[in-house]
Backbone as a printed PyTorch tensor [residue, N CA C, xyz], in Angstrom:
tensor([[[156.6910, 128.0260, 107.0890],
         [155.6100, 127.4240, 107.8400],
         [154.9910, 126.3130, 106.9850]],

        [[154.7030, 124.9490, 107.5200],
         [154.4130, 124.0170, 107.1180],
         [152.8750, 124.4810, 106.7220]],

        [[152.0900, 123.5930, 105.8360],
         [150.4520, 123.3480, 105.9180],
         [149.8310, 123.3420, 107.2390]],

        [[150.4130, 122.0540, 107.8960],
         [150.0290, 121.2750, 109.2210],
         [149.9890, 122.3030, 110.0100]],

        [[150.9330, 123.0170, 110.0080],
         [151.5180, 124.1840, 110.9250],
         [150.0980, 125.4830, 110.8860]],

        [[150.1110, 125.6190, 109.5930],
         [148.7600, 126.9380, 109.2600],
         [147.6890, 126.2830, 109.8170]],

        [[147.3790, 124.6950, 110.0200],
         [145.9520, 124.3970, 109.9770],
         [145.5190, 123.9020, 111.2720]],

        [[146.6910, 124.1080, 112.0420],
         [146.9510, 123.6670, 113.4100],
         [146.5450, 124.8420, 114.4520]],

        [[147.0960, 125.5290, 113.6280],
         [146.6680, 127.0300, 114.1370],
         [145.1040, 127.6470, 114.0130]],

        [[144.9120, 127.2560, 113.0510],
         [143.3890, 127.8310, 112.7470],
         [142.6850, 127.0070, 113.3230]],

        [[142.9460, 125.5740, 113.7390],
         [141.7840, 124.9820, 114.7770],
         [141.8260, 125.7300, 115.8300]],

        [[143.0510, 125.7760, 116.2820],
         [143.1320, 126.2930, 117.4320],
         [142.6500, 127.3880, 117.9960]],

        [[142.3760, 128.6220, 116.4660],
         [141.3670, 129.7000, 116.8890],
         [139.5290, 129.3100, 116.9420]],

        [[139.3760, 128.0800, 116.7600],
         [137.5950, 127.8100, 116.7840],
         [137.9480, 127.0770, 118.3240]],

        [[139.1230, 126.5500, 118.8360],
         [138.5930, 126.2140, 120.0540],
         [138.9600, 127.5360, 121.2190]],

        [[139.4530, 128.7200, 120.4870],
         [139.4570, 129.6280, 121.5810],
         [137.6800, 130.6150, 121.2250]],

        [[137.1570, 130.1210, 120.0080],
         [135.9140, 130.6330, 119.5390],
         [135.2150, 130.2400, 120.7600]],

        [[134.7610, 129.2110, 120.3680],
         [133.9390, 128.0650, 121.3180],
         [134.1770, 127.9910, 122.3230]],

        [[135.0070, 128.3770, 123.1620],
         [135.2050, 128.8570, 124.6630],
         [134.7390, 130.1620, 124.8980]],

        [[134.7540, 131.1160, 124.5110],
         [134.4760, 132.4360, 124.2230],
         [133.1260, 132.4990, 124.0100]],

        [[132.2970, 131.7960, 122.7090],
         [130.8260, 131.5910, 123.1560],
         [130.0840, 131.1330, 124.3300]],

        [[130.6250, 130.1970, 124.4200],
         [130.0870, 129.2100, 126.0170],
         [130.3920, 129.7390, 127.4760]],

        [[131.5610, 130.3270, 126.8580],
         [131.6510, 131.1150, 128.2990],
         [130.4390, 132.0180, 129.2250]],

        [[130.0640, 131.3200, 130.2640],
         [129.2510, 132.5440, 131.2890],
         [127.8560, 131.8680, 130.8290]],

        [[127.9270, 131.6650, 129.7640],
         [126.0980, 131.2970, 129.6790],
         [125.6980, 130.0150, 130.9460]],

        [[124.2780, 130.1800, 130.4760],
         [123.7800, 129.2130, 131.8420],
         [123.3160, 128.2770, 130.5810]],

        [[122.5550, 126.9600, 131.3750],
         [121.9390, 126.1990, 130.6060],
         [120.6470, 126.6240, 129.8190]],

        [[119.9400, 127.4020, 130.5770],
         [118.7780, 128.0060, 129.4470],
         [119.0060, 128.5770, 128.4930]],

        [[120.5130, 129.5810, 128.5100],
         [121.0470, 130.6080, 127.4840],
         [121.3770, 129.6510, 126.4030]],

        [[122.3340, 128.4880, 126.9160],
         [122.8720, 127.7140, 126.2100],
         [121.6330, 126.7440, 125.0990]],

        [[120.6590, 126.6380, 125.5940],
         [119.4710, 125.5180, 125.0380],
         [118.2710, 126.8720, 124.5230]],

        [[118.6720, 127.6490, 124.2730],
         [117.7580, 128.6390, 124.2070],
         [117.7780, 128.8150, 122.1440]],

        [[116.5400, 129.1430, 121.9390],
         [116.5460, 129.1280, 120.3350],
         [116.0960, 130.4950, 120.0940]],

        [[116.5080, 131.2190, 118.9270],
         [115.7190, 132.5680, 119.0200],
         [114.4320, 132.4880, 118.3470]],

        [[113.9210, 131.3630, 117.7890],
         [112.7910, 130.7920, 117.0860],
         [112.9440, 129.8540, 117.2700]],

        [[111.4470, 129.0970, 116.8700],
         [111.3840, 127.8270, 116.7550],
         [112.3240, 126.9190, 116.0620]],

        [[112.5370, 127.7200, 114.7980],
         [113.0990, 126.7330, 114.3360],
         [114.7030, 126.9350, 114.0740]],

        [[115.0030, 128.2330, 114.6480],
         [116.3520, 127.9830, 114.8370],
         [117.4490, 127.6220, 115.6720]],

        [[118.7510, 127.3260, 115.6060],
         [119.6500, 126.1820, 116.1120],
         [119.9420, 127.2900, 117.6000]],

        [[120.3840, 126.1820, 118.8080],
         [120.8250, 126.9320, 119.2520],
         [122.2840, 126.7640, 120.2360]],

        [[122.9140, 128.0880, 120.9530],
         [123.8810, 127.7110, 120.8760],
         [124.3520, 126.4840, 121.4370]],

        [[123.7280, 125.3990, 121.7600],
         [124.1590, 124.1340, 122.5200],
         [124.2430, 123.2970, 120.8750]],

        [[123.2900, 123.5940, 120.3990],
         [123.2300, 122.5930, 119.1320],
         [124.5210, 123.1970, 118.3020]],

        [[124.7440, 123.9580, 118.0030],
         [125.4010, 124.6050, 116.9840],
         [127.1920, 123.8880, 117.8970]],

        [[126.8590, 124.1710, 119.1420],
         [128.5870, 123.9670, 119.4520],
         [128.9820, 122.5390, 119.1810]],

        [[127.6390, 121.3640, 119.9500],
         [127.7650, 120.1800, 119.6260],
         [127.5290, 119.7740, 118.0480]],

        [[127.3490, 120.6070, 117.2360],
         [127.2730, 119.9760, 115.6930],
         [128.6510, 119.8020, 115.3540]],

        [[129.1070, 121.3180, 115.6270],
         [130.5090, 121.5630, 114.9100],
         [131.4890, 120.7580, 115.3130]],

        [[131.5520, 120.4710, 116.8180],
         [132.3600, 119.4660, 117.5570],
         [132.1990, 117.8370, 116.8930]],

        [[131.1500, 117.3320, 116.6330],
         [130.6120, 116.5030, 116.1950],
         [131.2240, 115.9100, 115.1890]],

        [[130.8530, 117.0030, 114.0460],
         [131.2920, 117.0770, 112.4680],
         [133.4030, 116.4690, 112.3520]],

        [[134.0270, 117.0930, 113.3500],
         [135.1440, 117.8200, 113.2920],
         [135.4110, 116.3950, 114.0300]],

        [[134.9750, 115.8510, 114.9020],
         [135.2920, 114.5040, 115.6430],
         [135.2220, 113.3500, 114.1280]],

        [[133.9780, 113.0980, 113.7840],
         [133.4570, 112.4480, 112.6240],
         [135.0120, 112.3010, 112.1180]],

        [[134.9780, 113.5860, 111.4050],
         [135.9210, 113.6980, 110.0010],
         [137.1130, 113.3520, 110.0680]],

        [[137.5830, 113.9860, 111.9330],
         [139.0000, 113.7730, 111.5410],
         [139.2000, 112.1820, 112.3200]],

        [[138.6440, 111.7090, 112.5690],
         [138.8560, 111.1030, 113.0360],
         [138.2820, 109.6330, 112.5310]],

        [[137.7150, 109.4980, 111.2550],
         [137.6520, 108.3730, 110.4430],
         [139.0130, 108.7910, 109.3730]],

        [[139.4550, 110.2360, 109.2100],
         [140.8190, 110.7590, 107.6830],
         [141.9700, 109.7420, 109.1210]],

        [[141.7380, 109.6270, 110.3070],
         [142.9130, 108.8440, 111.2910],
         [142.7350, 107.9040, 111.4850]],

        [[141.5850, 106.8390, 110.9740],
         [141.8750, 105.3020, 111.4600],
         [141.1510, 105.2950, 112.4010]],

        [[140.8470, 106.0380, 113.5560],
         [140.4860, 105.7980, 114.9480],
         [139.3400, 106.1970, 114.7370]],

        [[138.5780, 105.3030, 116.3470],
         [137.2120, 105.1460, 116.8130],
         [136.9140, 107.3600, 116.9330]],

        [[135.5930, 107.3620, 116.9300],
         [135.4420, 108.6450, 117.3480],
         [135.6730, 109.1150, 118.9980]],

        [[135.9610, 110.1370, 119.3770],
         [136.2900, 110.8720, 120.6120],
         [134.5560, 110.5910, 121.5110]],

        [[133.7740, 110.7890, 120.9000],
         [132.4960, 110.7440, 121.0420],
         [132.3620, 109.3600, 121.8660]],

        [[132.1820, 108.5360, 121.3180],
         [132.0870, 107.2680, 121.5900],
         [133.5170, 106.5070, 122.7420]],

        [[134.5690, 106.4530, 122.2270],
         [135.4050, 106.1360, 123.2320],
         [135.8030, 107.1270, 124.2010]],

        [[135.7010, 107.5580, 124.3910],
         [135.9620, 108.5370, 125.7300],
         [134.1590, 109.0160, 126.1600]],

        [[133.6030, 108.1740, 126.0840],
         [131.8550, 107.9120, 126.4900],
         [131.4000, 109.4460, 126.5440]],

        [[131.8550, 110.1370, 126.0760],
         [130.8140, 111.5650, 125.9680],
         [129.3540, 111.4890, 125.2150]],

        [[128.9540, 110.5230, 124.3310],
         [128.1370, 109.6580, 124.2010],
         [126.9990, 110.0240, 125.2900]],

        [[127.6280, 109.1590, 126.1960],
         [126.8940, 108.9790, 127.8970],
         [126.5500, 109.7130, 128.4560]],

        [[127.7020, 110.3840, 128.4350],
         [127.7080, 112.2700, 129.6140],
         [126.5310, 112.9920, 128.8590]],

        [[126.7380, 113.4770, 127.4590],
         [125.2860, 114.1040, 126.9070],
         [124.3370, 113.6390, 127.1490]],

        [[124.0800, 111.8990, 127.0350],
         [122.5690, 111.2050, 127.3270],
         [121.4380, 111.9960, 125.7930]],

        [[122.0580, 112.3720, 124.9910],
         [121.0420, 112.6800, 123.8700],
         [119.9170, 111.4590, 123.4300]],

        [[118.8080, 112.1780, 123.3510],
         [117.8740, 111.2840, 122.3870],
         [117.9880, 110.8230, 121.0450]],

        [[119.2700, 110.5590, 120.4690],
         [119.7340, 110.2280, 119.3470],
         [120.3310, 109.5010, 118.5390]],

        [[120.5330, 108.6770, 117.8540],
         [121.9480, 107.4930, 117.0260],
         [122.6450, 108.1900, 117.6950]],

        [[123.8700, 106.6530, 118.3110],
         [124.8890, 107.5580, 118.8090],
         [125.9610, 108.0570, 117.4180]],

        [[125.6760, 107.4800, 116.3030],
         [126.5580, 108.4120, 115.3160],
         [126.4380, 109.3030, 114.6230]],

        [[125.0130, 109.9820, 115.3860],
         [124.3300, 111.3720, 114.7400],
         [125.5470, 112.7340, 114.7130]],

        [[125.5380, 113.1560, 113.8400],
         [126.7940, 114.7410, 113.8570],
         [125.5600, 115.7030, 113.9700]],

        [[124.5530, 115.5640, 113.6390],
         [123.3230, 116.3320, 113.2220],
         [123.1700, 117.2840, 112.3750]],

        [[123.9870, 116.8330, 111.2210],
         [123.9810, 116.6820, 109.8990],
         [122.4020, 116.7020, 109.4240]],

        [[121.5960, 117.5800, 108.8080],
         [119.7670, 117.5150, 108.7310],
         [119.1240, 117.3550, 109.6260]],

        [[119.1670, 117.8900, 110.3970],
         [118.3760, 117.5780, 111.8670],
         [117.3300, 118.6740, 111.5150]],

        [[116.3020, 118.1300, 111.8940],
         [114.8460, 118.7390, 111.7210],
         [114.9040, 119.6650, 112.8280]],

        [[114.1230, 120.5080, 113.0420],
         [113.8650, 121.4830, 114.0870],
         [113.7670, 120.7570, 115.4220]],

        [[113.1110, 119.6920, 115.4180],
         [112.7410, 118.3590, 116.7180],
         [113.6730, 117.7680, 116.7950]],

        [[114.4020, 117.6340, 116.0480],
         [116.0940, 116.8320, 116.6080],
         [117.1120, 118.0990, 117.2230]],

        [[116.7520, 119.1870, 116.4130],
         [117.8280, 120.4940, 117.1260],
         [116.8710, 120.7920, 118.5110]],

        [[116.0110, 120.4430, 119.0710],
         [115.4040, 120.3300, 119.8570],
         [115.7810, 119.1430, 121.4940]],

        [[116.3520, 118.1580, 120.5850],
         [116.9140, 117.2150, 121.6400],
         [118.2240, 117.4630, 121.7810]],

        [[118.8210, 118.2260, 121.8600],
         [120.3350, 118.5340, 121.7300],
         [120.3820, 119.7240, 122.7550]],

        [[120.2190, 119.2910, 124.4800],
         [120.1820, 120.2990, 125.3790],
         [121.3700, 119.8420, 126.2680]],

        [[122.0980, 120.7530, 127.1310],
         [123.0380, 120.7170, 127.8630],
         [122.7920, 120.9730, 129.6310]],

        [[123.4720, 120.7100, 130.4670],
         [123.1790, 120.9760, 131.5450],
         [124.4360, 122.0890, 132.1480]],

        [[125.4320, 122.2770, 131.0550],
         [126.5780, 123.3520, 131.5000],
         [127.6050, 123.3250, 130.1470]],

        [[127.7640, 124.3070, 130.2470],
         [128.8960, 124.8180, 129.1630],
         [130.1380, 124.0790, 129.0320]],

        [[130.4000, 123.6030, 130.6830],
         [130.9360, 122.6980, 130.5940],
         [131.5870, 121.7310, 129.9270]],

        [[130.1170, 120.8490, 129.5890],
         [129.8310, 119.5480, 128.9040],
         [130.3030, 120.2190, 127.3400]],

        [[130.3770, 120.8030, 126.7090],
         [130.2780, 121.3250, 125.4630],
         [131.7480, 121.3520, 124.9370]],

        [[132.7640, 122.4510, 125.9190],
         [134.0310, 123.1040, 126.1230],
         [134.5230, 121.3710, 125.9470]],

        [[133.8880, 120.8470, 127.2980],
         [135.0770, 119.8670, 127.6290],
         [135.2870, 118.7080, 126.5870]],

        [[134.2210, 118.3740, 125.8510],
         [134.0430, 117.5980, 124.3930],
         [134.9720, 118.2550, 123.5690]],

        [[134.7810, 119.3740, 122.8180],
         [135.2950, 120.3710, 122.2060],
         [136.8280, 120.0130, 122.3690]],

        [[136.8530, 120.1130, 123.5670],
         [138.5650, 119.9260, 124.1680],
         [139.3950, 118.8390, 123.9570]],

        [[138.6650, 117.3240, 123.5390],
         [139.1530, 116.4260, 123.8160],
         [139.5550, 115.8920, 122.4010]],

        [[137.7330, 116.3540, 121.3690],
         [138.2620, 116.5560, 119.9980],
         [139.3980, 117.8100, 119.4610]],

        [[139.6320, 118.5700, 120.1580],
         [140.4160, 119.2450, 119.3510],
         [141.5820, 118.6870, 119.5880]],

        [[142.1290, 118.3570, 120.7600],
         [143.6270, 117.5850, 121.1780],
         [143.5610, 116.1180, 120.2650]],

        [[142.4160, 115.4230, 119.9990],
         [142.5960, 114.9730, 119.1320],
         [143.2100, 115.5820, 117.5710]],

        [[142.6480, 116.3740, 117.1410],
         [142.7280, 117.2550, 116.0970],
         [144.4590, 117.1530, 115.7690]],

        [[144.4800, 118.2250, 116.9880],
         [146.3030, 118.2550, 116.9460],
         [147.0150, 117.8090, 116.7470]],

        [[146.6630, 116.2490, 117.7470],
         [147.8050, 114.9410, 117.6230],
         [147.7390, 114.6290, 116.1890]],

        [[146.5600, 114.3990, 115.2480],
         [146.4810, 113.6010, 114.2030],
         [147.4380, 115.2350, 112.8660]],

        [[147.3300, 116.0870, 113.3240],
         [147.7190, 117.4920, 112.4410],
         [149.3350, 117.0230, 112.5450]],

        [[149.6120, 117.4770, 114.0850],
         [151.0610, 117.0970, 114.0500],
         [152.1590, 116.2520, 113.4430]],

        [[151.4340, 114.9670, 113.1690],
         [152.2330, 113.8400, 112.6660],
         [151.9140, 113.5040, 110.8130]],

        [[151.0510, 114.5730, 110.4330],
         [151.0130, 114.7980, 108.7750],
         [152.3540, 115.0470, 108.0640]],

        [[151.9500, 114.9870, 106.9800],
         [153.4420, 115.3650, 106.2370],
         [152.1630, 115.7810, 104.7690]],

        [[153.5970, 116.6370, 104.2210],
         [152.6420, 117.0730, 102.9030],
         [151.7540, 116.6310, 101.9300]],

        [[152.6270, 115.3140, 101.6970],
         [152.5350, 114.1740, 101.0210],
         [150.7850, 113.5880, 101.5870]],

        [[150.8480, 113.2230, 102.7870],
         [149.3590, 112.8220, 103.5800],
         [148.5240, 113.8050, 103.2480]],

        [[148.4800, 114.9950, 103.0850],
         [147.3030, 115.8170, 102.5250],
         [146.8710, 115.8240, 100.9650]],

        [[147.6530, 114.8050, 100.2810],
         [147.1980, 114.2250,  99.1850],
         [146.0850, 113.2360,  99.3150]],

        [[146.3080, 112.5770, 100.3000],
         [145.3800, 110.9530, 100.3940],
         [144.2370, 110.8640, 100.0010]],

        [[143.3910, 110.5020,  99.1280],
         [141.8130, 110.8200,  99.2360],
         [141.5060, 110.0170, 100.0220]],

        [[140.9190, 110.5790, 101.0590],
         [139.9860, 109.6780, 102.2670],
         [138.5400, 110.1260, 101.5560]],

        [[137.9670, 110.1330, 100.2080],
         [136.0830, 110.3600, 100.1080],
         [135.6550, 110.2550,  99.1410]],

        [[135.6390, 108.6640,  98.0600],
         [135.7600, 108.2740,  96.3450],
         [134.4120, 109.1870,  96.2820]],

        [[132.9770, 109.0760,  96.9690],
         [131.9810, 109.4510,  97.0640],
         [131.7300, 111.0330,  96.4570]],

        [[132.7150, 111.8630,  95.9960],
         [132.8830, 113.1370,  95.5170],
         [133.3360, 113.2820,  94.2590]],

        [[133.4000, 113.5610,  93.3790],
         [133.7160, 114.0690,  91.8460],
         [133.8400, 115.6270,  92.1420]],

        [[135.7000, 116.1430,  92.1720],
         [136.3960, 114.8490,  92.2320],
         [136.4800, 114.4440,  93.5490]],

        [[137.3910, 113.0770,  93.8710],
         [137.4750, 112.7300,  95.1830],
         [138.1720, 113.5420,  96.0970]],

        [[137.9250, 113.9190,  97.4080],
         [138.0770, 114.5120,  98.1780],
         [139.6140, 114.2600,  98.6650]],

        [[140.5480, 114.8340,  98.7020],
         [141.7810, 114.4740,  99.7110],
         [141.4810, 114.9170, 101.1730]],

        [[142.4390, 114.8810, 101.6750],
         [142.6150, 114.9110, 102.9420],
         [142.7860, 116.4720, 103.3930]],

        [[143.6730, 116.8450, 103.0510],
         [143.5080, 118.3980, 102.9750],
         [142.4650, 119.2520, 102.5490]],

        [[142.0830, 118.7330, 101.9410],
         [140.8270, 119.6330, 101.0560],
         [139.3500, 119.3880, 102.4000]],

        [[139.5770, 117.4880, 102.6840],
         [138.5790, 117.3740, 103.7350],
         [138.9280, 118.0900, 105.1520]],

        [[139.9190, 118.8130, 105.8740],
         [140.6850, 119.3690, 106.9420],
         [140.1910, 120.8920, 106.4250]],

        [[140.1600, 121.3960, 105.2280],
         [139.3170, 122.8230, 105.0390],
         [138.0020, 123.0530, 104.8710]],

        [[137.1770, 121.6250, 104.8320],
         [135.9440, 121.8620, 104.7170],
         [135.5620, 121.7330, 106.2100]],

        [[136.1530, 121.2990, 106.7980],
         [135.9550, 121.0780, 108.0660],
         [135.7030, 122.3370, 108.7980]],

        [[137.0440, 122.8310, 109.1170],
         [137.7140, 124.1030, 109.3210],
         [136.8140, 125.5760, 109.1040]],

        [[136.4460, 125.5830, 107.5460],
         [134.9700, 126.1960, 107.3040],
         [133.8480, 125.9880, 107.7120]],

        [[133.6970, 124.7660, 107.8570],
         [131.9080, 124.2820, 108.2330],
         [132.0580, 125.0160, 110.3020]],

        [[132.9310, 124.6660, 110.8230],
         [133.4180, 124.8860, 112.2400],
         [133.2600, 126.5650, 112.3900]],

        [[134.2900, 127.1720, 111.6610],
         [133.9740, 128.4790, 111.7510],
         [132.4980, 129.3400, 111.2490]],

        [[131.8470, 128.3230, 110.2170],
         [130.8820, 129.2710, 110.2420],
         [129.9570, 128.8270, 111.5740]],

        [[129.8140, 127.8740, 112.1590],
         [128.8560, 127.6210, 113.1390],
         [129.6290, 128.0870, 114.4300]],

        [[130.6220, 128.1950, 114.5020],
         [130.9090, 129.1240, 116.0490],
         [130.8460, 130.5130, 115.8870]],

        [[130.6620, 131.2170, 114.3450],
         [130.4080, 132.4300, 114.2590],
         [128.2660, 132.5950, 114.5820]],

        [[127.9350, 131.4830, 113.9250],
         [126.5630, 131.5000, 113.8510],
         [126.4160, 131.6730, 115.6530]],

        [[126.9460, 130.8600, 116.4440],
         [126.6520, 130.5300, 117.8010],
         [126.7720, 132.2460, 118.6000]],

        [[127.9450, 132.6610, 118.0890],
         [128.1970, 133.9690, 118.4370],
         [127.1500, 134.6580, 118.4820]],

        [[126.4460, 134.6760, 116.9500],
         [125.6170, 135.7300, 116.5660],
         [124.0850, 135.0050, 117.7740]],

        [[124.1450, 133.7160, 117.6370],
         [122.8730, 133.4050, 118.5730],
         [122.9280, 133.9390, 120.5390]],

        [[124.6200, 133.6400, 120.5210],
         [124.5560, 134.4560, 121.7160],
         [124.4250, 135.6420, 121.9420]],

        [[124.8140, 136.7640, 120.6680],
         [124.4570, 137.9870, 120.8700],
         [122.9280, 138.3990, 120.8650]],

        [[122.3450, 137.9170, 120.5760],
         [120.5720, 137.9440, 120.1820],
         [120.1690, 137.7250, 121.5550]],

        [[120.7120, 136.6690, 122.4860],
         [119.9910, 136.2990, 124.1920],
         [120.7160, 137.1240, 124.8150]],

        [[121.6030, 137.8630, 124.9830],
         [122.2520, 138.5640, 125.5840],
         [121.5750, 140.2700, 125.4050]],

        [[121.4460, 140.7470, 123.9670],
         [120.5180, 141.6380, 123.4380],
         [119.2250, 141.6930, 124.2810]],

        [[118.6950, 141.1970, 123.8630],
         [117.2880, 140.6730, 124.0990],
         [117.0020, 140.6390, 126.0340]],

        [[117.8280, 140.1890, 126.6880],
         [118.0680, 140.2960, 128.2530],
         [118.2650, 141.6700, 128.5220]],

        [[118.8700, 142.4050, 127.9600],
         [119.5130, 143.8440, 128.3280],
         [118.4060, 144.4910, 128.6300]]])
């Protein structure tokens, strides 16, 4: 089994995550915080999606999924459109509401098929590349595809745990 092959796969389990969270909720469940100041699952799905668009998709040359395929638009967020929401204050995880699970999945969906295409056509050699001088040491490409990968899974596990808390809490 190739790298590409292992890492192709493990996206592929955060976009069966992230379907699995989003699934069934409504828009209040979805925009719902269990505190003030914590994330919720609309923010948390659109961060990770976000992040994972960002990354892989400046390590590919290409415009973000976000922006050319106008999901941008469809969200209508109060925000830079090149926000990942990366430090977002409690009032920015605040503007990050959805009108259906939908909207979330179907983003999710478009970056991850992105994901794939750009996984598929790697070679070993390409997970050398440093795409990030900005790090000591500099970041390769692979190394940036596992931070990713991590940052993704812990926030669709976080989303989990936020959906289990509104779901709890309803019972």
């Amino acid at each position: 089994m190739h790298a590409k092959d292992i890492l192709s796969d493990a996206y592929s389990r955060i976009q069966e995550e992230v379907h699995a969270v989003v699934d069934g909720l409504t828009a209040d469940e979805l925009d719902a915080r269990p505190s003030a100041d914590a994330n919720s699952v609309a923010w948390l799905v659109w961060h990770l999606t976000r992040v994972q668009d960002d990354h892989v998709s400046d390590a590919a040359g290409l415009d973000q999924v976000w922006t050319e395929q106008g999901w941008d638009k469809r969200f209508g967020l109060d925000l830079p459109r090149p926000d990942t929401g990366y430090g977002h204050s409690s009032a920015e995880v605040a503007k990050v509401r959805v009108d259906s699970g939908d909207l979330l999945t179907g983003y999710y969906d478009a970056v991850h098929e992105r994901t794939l295409h750009f996984l598929h056509g790697l070679t070993a050699k390409d997970l050398e590349r440093i795409v990030d001088e900005g790090w000591d040491p500099p970041v390769s490409l692979g190394v940036r595809l596992v931070s990713v990968l991590s940052d993704d899974l812990q926030h669709v596990g976080q989303a989990a745990y936020v959906r289990g808390l509104l779901q709890s809490s309803a019972a």
